[in-house]
C-alpha positions, 0 to 999 in steps of 0.5 A, a space after each residue: 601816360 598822364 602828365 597830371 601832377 599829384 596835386 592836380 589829380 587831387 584837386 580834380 577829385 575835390 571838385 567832383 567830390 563837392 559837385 557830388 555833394 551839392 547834387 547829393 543835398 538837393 536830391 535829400 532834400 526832394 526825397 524828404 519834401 516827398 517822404 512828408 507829403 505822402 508818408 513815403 519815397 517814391 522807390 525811383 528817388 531812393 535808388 537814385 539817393 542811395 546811388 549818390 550817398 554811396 559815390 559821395 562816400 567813394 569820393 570822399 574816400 578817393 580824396 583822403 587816399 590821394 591826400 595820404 600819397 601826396 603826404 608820403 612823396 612830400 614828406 620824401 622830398 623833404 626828408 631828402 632835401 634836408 640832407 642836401 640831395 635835392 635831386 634825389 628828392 625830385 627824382 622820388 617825386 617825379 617818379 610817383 607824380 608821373 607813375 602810369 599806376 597813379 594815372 589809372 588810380 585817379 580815373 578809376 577814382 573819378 569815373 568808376 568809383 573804385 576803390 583802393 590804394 596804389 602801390 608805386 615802385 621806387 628805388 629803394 636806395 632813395 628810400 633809405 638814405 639819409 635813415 638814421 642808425 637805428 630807426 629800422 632795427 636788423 633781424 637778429 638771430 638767436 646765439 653766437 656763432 662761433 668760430 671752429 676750433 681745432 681738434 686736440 688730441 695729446 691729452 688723450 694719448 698720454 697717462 693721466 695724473 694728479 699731484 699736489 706738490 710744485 715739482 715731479 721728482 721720479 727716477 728713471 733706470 739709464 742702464 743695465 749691465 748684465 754680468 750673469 754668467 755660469 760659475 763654478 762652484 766655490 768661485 766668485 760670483 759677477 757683478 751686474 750694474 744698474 744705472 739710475 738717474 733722477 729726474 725733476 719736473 717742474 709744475 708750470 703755470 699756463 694762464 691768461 686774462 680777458 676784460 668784459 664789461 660787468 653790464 654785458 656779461 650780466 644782461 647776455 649770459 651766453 657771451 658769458 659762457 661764450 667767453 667762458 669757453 673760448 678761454 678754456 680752449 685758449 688754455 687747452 691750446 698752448 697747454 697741447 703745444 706745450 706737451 708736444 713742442 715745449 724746449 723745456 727752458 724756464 717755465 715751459 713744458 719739456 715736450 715729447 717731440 725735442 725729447 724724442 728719438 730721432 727716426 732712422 732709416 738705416 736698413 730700410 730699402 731705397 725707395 721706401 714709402 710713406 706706408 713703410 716709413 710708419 713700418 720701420 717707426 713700429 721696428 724701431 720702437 720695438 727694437 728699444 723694447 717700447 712697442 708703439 701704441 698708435 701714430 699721429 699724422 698731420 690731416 693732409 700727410 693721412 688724406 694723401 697716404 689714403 689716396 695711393 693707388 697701385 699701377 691698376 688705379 686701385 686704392 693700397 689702403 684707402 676705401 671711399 665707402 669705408 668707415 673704418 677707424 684709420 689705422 696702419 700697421 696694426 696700429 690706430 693712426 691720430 689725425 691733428 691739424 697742428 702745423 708741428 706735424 705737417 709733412 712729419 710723424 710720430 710713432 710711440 707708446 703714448 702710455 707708457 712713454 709720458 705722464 701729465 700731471 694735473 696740479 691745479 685744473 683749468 678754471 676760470 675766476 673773474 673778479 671786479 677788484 682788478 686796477 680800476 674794474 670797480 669804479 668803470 664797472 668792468 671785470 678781470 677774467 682770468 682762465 689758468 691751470 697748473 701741470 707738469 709733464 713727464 716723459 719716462 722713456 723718450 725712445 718710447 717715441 719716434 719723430 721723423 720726416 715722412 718721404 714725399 707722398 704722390 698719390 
């Protein structure tokens, strides 16, 4: 390997290059002292001529290539000196001066007359420190990817509604005393009695609010829409949490589970499983002449019920190739990921048992007039709506524990 410095190797081709050019200069002045005298150059003189211009030119070319190398490690050097890593910066250096490729470069340069240019590897730490923020842009890829959402479901189970008043007044039949009986003719008759309670549901309010710059949401539509989105889901979250598990207290929902009929498993055999505590759920419903329409489950309490096996290893209701609809008993099986309904269940008559009344639909308003949004160029986007539950028949549902599943 050579020892020659980067600058040495220059010089080197600068003195060929100028003897070259001397020789090259006489020989022309021969071949043009030849041309006058006869008219013409001997064809030997134009060959040699021709040689010469064409190593010359190479020569030439060699000294700016190696001119521009020699530029690129000092202006590394000095790049990493700037920023005080001076042994870093000599590293680079030594590494391009002492490089095996540059070696062959310059010979092939001096005695072959070949051209090109050398690539020599460094380490690409060196390369880059010290860079400012910026001067080499990433790769951006097109639009936002955005984070999974989880599935919602209540709201399609459940009658839909409208209203526009700020409370559901309805009445709902507590009782029934059947007094009919056969009677004799020219007697009294009994009285049967009907009890009636009435029933009163607030509208409540479910909103919240987001601040964006006006400038990024009006330069990237998208983030707009993004944003758009993500607080319609907001909404649509709280709203299902509240259909299910609202406590009914203040301003909050009356969910259906709190409302719903406690699951008994009186009568049942011992060792009932998960599969016959979803059949008792349906007896129970039916028993309260509310036939269930469906069962939610939890995603993992489902996978496991899927996974059982009878003492020969084969699945009890699971089908690795099928593509059925998940169902029990007869009925359609909702899978959900709220964490409410892990290890638990409910069966109902989703229909007939509740009602969501839509007052105000979700919408999203954004406005530039909030506290101080004008004067810093912001804006206020507020997503909110307005709905009220009711659930007719809370016997029509029926939560309970599922028994510990072992596939």
């Amino acid at each position: 390997m050579s020892d020659m410095s980067v600058q040495d190797l220059l010089k080197q081709v600068n003195a060929t290059l100028e003897k070259s050019s001397d020789e090259f200069s006489k020989k022309a002045e021969q071949a043009f002292a030849e041309a006058k005298k006869s008219g013409d150059m001997h064809a030997e003189t134009k060959i040699t001529v021709d040689k010469m211009a064409t190593e010359v030119n190479t020569l030439r070319e060699a000294s700016e290539a190696l001119k521009a190398q020699l530029g690129e490690v000092e202006q590394h050097v000095a790049g990493q000196n700037h920023t005080g890593k001076a042994a870093a910066a000599l590293s680079l250096g030594a590494t391009v001066a002492k490089s095996d490729k540059l070696a062959a470069f310059a010979k092939d340069f001096v005695q072959a007359n070949q051209k090109g240019r050398v690539s020599i590897p460094v380490n690409a730490a060196l390369l880059s420190t010290g860079v400012a923020e910026g001067v080499v842009e990433p790769m951006r890829l097109p639009g936002i990817q955005e984070k999974p959402k989880q599935r919602l479901f209540i709201r399609d189970l459940i009658s839909p509604g409208r209203t526009e008043s700020p409370a559901i007044f309805w009445v709902q039949q507590t009782g029934f005393t059947n007094a009919a009986a056969v009677v004799a003719e020219g007697t009294a008759k009994p009285y049967s009695d009907i009890q009636f309670a009435t029933k009163i549901t607030p509208v409540s309010t479910i909103a919240h609010m987001f601040k964006a710059s006006k400038q990024i949401v009006d330069d990237f539509a998208q983030l707009q829409s993004l944003i758009d989105k993500e607080m319609r889901f907001g909404l649509k979250y709280v709203e299902e949490q509240e259909i299910l598990f609202g406590d009914g207290t203040g301003v909050h929902l009356h969910g259906i589970v709190p409302q719903a009929t406690a699951y008994s498993a009186t009568g049942l055999p011992a060792g009932a499983t998960a599969i016959d505590t979803l059949r008792w759920a349906m007896l129970q419903a039916q028993l309260a002449r509310v036939p269930a329409s469906g069962h939610v489950l939890h995603f993992t309490d489902w996978a496991k019920i899927e996974l059982l096996k009878d003492t020969l290893g084969r699945y009890i209701i699971g089908n690795p190739q099928g593509t059925a609809t998940p169902s029990m008993w007869g009925l359609p099986v909702v899978e959900t990921e709220t964490t409410g309904f892990l290890g638990k269940f409910m069966t109902g008559a989703f229909r007939d048992g509740a009602q969501l009344f839509d007052r105000e639909d979700a919408n999203v308003v954004i406005s530039t007039e909030n506290t101080d949004d004008f004067e810093k160029n912001m804006i206020s986007i507020r997503c909110e709506e307005r709905a009220a539950l009711a659930v007719y028949r809370p016997e029509a549902f029926v939560y309970g524990t599922l028994p510990a599943v072992a596939p």
